[in-house]
N, C-alpha and C positions, 0 to 999 in steps of 0.2 A: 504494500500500500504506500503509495506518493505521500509524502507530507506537502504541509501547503508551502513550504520551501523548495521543496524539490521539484514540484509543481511549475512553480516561479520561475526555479532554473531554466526549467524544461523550455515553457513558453518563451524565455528570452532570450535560449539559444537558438530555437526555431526561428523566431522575425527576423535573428542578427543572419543565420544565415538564408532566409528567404530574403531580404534586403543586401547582402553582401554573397553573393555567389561564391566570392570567391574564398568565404569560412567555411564550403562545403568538404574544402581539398585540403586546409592549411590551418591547423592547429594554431598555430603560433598568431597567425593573425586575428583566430575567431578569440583567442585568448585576450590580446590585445583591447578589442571590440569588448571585453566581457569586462574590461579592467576599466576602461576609459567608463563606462556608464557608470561603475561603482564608485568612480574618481571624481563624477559631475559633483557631489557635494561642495568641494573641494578643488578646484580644477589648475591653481596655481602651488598646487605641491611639489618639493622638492623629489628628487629624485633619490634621497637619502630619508627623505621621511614615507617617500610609496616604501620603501627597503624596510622601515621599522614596521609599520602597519602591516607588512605581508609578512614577514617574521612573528606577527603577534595572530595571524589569524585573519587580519579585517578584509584578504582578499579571496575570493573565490579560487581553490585552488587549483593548477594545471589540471590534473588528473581528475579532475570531477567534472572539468569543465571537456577534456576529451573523451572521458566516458557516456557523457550525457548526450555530445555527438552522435559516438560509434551508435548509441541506442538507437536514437532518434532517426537517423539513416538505416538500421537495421527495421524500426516499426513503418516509415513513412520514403516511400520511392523518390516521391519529387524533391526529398532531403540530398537523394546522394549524388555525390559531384562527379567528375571526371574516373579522378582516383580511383573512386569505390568500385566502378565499371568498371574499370581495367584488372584491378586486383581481384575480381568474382569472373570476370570472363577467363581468366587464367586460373581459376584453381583448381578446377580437375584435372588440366596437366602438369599443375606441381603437385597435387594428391598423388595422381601415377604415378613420376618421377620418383617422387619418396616412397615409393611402393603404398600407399596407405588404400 
């Protein structure tokens, strides 16, 4: 069961990458996108106090923020980008390959 955080998450990685195409294929950038909205409070922060604040928690972490992706592209098509195509159009001849 989603909490209503996880929820939130969900919904805000969806628009970022319905509106940014190109957070369908690149972690780094939907990450980016995921950091700038949390930073709007705030938006003339140093670069040394984003450092303290994500060291304390107050930012949404990498890993949650590409897990919530992979999800989201795994439940919804029109989620997955270039990438995800290419790496499922090849897996069953690197399944074979590896004998699996």
């Amino acid at each position: 069961m989603l909490t209503q955080m996880h929820f939130k998450m969900k919904n805000k990685i969806e628009q970022l990458m319905l509106n940014y195409p190109k957070a369908m294929d690149d972690d780094n950038f939907l990450q980016a996108l995921v950091w700038k909205g949390e930073m709007s409070a705030n938006p003339n922060i140093s670069a040394m106090d984003f450092l303290r604040l994500y060291a304390a928690g107050s930012f949404t972490a990498p890993e949650t923020i590409r897990r919530t992706r992979q999800k989201l592209q795994e439940e919804k098509e029109y989620l997955r980008g270039k990438k995800y195509k290419i790496r499922h159009e090849h897996q069953e001849t690197w399944k074979k390959d590896l004998g699996y």
